[in-house]
N, CA, C and O atoms as a Maestro MAE file, in Angstrom:
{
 s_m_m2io_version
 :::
 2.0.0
}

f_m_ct {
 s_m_title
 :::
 protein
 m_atom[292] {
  # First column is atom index #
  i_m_mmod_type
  r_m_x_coord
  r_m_y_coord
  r_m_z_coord
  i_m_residue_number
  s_m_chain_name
  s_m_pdb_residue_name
  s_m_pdb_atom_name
  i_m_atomic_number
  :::
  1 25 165.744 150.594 65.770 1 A "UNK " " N  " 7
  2 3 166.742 150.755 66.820 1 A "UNK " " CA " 6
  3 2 167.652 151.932 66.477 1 A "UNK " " C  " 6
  4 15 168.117 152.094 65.349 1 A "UNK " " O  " 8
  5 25 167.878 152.736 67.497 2 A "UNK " " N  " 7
  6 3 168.927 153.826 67.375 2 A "UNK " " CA " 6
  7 2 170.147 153.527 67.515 2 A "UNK " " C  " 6
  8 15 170.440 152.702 68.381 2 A "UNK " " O  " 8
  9 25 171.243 154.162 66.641 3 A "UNK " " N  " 7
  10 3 172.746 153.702 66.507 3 A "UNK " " CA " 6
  11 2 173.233 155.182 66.860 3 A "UNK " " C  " 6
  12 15 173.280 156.235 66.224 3 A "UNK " " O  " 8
  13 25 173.647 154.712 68.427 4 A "UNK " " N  " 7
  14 3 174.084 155.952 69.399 4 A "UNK " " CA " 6
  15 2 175.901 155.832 69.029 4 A "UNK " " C  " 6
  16 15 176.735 156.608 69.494 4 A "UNK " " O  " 8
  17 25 176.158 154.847 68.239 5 A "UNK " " N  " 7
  18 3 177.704 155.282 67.668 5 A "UNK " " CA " 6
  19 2 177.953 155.433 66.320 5 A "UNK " " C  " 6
  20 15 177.904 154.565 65.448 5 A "UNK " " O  " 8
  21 25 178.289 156.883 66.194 6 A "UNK " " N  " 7
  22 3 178.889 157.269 64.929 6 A "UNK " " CA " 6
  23 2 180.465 156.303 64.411 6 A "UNK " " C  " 6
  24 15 181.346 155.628 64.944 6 A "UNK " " O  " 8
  25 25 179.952 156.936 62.650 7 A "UNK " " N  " 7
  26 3 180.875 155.716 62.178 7 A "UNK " " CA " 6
  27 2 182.488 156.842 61.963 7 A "UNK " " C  " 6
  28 15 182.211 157.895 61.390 7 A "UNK " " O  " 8
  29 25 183.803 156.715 62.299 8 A "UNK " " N  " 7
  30 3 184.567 157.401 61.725 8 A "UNK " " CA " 6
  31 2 185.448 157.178 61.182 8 A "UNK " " C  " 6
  32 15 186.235 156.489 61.830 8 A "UNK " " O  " 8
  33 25 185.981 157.614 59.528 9 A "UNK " " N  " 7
  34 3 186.502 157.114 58.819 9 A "UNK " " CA " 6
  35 2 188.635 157.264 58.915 9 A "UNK " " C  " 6
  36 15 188.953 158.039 59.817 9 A "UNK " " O  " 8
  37 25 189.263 156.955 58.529 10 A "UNK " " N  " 7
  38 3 190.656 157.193 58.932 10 A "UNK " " CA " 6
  39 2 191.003 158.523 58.668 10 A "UNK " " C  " 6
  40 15 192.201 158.768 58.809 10 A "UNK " " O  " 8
  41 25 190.302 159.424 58.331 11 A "UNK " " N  " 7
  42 3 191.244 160.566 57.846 11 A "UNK " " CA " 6
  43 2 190.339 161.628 59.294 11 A "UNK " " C  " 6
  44 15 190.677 162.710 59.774 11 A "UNK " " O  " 8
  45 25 189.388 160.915 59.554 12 A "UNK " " N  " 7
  46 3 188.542 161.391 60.412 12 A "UNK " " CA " 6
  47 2 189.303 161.848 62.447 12 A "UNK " " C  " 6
  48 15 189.069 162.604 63.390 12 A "UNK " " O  " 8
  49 25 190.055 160.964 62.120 13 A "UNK " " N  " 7
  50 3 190.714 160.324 63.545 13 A "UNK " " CA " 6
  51 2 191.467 161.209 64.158 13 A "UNK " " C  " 6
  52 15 191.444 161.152 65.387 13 A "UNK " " O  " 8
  53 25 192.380 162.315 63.483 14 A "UNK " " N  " 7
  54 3 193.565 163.309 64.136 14 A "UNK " " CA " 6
  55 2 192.597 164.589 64.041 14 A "UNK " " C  " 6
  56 15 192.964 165.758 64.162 14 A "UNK " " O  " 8
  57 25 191.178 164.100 63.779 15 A "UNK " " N  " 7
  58 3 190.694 165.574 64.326 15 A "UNK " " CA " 6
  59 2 189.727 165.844 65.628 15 A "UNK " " C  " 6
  60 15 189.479 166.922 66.169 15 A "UNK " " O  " 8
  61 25 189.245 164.487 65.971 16 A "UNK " " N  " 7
  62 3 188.727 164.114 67.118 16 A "UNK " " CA " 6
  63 2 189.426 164.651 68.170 16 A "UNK " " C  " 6
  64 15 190.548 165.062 67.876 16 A "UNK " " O  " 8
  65 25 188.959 164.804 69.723 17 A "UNK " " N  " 7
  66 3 189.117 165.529 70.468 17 A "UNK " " CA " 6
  67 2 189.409 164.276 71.482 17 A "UNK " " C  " 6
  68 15 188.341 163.691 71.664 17 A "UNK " " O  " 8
  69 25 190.339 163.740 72.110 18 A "UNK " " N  " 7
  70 3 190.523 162.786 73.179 18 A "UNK " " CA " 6
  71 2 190.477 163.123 74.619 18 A "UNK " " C  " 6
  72 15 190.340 164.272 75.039 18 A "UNK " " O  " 8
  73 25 190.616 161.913 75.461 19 A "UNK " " N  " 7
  74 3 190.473 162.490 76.942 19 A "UNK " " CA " 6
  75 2 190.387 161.508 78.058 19 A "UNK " " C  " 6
  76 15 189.474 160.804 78.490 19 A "UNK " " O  " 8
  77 25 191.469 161.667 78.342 20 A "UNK " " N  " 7
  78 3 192.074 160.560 79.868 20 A "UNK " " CA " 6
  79 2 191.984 161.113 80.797 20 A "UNK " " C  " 6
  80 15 192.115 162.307 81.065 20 A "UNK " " O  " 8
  81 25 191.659 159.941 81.581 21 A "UNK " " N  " 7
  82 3 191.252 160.291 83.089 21 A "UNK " " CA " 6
  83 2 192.434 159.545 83.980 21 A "UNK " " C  " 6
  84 15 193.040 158.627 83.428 21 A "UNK " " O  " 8
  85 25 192.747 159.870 85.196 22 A "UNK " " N  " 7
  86 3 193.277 159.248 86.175 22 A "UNK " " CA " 6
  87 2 193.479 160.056 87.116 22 A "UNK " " C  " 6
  88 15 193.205 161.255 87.157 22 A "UNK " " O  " 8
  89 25 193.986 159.373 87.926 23 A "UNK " " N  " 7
  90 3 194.580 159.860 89.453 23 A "UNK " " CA " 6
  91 2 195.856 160.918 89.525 23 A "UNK " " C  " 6
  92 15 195.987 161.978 90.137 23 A "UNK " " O  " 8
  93 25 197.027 159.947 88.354 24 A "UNK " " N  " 7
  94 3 197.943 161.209 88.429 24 A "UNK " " CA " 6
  95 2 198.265 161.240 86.982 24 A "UNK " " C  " 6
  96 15 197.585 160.657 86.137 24 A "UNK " " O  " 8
  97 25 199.469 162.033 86.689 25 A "UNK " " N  " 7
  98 3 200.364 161.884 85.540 25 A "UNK " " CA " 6
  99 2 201.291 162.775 85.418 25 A "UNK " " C  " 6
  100 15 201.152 163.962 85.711 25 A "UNK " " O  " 8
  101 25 202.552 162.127 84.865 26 A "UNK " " N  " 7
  102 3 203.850 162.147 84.858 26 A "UNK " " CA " 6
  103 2 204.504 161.880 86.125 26 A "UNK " " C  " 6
  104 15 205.459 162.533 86.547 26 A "UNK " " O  " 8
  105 25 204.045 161.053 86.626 27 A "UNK " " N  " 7
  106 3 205.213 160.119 87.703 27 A "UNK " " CA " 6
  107 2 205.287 158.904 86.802 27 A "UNK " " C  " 6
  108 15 204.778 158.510 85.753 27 A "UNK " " O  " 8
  109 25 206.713 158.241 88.280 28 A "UNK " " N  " 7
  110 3 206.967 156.863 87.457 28 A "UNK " " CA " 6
  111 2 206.207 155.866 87.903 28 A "UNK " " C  " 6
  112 15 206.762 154.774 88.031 28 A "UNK " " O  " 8
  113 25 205.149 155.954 88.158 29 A "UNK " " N  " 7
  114 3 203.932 154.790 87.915 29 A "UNK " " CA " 6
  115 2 203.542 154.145 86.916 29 A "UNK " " C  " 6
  116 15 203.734 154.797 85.890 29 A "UNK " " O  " 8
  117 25 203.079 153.160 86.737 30 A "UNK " " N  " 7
  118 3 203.270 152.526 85.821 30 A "UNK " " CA " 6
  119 2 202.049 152.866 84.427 30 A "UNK " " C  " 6
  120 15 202.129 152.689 83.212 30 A "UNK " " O  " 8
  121 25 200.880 153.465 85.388 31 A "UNK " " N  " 7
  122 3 199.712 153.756 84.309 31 A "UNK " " CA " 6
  123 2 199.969 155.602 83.831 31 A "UNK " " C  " 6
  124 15 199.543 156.257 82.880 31 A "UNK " " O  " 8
  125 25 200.706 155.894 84.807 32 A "UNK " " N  " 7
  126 3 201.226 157.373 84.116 32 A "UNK " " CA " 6
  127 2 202.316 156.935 82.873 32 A "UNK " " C  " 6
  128 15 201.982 157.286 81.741 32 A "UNK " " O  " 8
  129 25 203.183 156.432 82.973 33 A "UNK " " N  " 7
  130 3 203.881 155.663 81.679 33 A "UNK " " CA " 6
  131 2 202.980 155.530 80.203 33 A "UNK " " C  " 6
  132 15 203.082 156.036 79.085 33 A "UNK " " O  " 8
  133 25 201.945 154.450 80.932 34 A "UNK " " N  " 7
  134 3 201.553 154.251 79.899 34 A "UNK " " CA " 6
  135 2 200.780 155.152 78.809 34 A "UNK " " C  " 6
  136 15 200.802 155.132 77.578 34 A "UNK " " O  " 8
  137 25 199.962 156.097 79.913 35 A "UNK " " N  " 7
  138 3 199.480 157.328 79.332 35 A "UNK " " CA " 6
  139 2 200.480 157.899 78.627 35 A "UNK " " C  " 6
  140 15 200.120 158.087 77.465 35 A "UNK " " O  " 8
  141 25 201.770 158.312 78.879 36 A "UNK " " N  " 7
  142 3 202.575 159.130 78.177 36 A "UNK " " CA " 6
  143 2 203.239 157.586 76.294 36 A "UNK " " C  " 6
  144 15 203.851 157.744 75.237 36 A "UNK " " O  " 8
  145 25 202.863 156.912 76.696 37 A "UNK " " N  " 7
  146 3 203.237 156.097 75.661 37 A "UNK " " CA " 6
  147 2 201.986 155.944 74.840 37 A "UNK " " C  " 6
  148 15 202.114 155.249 73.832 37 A "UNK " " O  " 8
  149 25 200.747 156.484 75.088 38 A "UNK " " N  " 7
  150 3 199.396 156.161 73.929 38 A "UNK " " CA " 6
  151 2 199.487 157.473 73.817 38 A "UNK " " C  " 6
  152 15 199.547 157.636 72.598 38 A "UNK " " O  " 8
  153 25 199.540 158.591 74.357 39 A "UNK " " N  " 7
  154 3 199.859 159.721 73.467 39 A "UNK " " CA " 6
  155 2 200.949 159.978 72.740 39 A "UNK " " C  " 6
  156 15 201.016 161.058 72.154 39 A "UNK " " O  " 8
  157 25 201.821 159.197 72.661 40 A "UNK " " N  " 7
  158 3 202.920 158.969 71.596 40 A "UNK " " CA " 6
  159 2 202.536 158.396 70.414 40 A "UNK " " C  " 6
  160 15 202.790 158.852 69.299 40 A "UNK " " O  " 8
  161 25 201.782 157.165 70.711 41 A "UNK " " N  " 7
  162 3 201.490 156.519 69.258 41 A "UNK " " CA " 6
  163 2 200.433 157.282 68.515 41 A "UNK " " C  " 6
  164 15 200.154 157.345 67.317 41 A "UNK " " O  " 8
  165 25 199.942 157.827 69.563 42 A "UNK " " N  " 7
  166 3 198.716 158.794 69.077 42 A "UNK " " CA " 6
  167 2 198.945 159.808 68.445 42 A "UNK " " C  " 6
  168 15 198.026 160.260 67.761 42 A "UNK " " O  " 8
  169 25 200.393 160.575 68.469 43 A "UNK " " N  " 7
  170 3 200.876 161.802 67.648 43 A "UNK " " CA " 6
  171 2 201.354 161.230 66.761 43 A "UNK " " C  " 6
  172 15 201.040 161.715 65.674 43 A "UNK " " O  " 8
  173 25 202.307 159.979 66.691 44 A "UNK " " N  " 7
  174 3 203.226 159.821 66.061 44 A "UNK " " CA " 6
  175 2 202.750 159.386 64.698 44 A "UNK " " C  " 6
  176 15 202.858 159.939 63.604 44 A "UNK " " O  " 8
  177 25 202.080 158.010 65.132 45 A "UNK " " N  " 7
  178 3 201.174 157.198 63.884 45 A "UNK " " CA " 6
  179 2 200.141 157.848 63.543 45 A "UNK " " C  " 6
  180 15 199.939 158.293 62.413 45 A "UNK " " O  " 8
  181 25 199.220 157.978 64.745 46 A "UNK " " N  " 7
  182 3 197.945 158.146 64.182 46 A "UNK " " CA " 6
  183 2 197.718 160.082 64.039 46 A "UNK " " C  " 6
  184 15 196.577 160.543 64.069 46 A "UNK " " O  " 8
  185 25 198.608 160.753 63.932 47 A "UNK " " N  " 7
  186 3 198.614 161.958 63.512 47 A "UNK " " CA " 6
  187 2 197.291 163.185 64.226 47 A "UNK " " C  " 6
  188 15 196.643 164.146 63.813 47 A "UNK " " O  " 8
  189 25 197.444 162.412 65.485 48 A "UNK " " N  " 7
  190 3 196.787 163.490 66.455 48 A "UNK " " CA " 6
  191 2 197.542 164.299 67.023 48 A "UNK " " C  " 6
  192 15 198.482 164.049 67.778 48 A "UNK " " O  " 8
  193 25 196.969 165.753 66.513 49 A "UNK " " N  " 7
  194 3 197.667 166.954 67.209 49 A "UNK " " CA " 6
  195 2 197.123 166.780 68.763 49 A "UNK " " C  " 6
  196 15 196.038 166.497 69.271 49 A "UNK " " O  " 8
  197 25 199.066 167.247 69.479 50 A "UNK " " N  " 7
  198 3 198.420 167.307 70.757 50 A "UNK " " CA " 6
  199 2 197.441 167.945 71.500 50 A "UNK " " C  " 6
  200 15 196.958 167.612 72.582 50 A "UNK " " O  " 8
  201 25 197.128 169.202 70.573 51 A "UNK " " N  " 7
  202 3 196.195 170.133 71.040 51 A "UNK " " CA " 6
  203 2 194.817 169.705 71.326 51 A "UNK " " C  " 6
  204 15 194.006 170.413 71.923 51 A "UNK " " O  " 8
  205 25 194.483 168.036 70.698 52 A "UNK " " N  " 7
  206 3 193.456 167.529 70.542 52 A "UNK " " CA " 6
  207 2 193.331 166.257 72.085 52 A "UNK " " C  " 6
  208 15 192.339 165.604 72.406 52 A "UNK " " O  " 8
  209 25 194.840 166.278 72.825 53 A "UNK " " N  " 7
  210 3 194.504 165.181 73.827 53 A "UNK " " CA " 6
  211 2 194.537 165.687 75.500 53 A "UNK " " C  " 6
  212 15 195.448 166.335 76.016 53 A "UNK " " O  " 8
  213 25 193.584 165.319 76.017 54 A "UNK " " N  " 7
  214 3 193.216 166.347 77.403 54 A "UNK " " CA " 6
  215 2 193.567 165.673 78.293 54 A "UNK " " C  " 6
  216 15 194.318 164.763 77.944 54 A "UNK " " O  " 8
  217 25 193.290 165.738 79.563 55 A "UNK " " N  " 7
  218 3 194.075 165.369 80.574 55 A "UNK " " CA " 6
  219 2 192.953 165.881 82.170 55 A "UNK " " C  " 6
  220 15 192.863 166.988 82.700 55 A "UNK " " O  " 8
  221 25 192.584 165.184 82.367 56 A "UNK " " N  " 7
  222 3 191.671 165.034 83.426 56 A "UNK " " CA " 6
  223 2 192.339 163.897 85.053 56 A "UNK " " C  " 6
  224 15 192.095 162.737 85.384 56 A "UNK " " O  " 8
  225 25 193.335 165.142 85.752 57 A "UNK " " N  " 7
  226 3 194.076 164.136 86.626 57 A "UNK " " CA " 6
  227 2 193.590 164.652 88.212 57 A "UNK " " C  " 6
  228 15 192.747 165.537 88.354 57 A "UNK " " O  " 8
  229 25 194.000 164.224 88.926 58 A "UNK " " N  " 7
  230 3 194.177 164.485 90.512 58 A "UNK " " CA " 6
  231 2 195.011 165.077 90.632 58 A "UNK " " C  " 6
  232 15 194.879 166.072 91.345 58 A "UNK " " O  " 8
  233 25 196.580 164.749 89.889 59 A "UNK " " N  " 7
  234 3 197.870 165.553 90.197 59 A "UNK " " CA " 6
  235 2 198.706 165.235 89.280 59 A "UNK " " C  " 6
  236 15 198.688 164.117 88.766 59 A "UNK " " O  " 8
  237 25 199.349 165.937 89.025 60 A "UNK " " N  " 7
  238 3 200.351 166.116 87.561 60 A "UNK " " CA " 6
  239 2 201.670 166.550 87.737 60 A "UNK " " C  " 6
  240 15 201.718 167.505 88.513 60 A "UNK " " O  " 8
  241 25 202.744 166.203 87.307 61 A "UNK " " N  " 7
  242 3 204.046 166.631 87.523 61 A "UNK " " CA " 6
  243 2 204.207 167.679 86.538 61 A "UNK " " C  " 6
  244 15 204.982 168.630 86.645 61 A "UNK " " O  " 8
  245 25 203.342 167.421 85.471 62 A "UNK " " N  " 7
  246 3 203.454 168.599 84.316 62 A "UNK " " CA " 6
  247 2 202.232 169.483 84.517 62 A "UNK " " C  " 6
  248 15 201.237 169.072 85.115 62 A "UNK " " O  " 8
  249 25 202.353 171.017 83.874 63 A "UNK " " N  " 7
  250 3 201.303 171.560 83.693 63 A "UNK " " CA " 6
  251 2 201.124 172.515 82.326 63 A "UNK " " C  " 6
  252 15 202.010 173.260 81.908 63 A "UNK " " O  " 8
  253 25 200.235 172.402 81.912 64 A "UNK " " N  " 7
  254 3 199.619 172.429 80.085 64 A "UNK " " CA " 6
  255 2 198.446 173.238 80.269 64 A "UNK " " C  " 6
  256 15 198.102 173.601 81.394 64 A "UNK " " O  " 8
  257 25 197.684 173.602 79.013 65 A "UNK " " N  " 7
  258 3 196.453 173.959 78.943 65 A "UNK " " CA " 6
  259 2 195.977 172.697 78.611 65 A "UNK " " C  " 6
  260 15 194.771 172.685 78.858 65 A "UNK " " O  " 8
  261 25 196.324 171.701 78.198 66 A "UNK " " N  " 7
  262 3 195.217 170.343 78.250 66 A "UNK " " CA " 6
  263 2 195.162 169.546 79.556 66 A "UNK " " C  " 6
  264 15 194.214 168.804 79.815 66 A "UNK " " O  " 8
  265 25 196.211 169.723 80.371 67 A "UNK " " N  " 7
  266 3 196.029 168.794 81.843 67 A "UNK " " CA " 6
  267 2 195.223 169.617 82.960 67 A "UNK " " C  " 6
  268 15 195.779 170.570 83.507 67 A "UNK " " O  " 8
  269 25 194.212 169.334 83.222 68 A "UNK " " N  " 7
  270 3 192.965 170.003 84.090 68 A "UNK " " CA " 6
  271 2 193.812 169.023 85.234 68 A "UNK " " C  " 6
  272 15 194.308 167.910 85.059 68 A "UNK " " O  " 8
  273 25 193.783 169.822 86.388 69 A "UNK " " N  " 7
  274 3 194.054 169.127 87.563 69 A "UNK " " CA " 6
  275 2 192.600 168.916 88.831 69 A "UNK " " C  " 6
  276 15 192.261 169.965 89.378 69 A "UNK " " O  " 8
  277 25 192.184 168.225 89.051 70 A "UNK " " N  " 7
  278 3 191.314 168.434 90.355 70 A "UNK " " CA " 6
  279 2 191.390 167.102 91.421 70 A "UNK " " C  " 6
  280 15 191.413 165.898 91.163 70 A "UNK " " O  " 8
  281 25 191.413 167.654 92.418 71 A "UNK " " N  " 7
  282 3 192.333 167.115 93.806 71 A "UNK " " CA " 6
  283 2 191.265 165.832 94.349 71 A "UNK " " C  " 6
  284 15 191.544 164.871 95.066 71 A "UNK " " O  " 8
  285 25 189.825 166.247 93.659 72 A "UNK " " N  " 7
  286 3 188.797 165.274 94.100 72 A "UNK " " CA " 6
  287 2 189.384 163.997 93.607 72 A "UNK " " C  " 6
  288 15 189.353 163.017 94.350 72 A "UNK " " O  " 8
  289 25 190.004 163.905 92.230 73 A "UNK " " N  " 7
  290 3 190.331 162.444 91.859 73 A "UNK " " CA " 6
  291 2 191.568 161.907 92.257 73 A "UNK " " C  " 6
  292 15 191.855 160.743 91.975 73 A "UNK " " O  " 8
  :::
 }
 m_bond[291] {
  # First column is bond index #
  i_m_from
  i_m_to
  i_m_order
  :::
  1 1 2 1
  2 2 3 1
  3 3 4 2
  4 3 5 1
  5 5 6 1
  6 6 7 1
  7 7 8 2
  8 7 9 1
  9 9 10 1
  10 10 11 1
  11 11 12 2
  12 11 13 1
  13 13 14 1
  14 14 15 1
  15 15 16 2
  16 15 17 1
  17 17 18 1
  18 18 19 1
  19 19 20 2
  20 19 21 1
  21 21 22 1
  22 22 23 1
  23 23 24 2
  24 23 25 1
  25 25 26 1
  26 26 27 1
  27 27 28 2
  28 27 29 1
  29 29 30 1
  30 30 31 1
  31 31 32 2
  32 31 33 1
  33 33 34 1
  34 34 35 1
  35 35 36 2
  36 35 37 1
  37 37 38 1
  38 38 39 1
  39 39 40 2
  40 39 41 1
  41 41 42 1
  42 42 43 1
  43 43 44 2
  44 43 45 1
  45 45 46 1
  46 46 47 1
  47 47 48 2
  48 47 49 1
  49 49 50 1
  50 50 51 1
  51 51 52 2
  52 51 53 1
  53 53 54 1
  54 54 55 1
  55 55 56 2
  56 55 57 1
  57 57 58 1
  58 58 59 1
  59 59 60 2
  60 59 61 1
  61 61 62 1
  62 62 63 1
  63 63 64 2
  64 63 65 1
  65 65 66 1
  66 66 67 1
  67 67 68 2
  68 67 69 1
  69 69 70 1
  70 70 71 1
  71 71 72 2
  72 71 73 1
  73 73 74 1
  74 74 75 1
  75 75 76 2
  76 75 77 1
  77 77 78 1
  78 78 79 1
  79 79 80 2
  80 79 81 1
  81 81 82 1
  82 82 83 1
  83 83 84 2
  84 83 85 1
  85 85 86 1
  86 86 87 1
  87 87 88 2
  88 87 89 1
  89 89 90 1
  90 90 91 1
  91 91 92 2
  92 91 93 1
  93 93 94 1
  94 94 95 1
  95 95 96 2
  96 95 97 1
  97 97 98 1
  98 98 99 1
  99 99 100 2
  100 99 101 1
  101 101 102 1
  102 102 103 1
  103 103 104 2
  104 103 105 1
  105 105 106 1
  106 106 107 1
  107 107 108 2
  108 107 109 1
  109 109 110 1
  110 110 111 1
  111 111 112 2
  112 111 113 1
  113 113 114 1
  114 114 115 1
  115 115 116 2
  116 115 117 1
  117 117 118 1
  118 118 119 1
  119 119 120 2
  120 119 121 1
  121 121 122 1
  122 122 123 1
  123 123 124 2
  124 123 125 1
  125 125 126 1
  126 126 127 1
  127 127 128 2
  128 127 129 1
  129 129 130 1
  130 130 131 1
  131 131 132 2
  132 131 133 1
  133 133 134 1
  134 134 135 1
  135 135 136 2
  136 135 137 1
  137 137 138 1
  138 138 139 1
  139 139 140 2
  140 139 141 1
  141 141 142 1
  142 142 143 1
  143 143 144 2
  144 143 145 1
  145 145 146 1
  146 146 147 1
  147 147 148 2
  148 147 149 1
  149 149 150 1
  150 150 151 1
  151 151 152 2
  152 151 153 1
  153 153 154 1
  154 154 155 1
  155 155 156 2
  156 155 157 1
  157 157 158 1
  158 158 159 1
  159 159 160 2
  160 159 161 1
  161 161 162 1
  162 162 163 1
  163 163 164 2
  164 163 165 1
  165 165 166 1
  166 166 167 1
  167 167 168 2
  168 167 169 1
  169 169 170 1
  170 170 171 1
  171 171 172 2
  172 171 173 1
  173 173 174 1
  174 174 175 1
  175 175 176 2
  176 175 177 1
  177 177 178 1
  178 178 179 1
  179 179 180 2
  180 179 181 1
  181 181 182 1
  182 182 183 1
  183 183 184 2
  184 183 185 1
  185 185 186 1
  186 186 187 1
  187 187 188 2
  188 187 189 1
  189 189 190 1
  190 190 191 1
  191 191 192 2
  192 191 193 1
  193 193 194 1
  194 194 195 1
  195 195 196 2
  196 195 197 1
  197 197 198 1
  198 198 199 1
  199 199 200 2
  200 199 201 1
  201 201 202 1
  202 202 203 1
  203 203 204 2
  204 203 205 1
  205 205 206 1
  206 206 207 1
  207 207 208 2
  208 207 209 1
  209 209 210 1
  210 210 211 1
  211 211 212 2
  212 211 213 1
  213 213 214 1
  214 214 215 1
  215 215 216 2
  216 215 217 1
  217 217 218 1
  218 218 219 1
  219 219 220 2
  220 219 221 1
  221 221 222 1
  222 222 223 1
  223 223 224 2
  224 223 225 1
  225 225 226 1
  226 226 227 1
  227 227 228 2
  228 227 229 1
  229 229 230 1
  230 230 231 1
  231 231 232 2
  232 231 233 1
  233 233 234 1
  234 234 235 1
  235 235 236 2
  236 235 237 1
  237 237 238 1
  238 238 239 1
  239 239 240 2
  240 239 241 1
  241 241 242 1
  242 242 243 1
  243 243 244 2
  244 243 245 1
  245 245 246 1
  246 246 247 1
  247 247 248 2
  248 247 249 1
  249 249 250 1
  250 250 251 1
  251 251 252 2
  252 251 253 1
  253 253 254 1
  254 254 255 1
  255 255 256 2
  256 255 257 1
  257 257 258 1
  258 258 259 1
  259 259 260 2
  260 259 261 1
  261 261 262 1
  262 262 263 1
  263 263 264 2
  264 263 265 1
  265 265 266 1
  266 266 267 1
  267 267 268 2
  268 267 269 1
  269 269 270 1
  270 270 271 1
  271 271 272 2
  272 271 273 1
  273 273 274 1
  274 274 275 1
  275 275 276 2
  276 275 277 1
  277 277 278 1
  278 278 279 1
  279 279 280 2
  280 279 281 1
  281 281 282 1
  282 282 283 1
  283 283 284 2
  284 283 285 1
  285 285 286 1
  286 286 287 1
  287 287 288 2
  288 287 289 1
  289 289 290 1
  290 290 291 1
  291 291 292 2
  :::
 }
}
């Protein structure tokens, strides 16, 4: 049997490349919140540079080189 998931170890983790999807972000909705609160724990604790977390929205109050906007979602 093939093991289509790699194993990664803790030091492994802030170099990985992340990537959220939704509809919007940075309004006060409640799942835009939350997005802005797992990329917090995600810099803070787990020592992911932001340069590493992307952003795949419909519409954005902010604009970055990691927040891709497209109107389809």
């Amino acid at each position: 049997m093939l093991n289509v998931f790699k194993q990664f170890k803790k030091e492994d983790i802030p170099k990985l490349r992340y990537g959220i999807l939704h509809s919007q972000f940075g309004f006060s909705d409640g799942v835009s919140i939350v997005m802005s609160q797992v990329e917090h724990v995600m810099t803070k604790y787990l020592k992911v540079p932001k340069k590493n977390i992307f952003y795949l929205v419909g519409k954005s109050k902010y604009k970055s080189p990691q927040i891709s906007e497209k109107e389809i979602l």
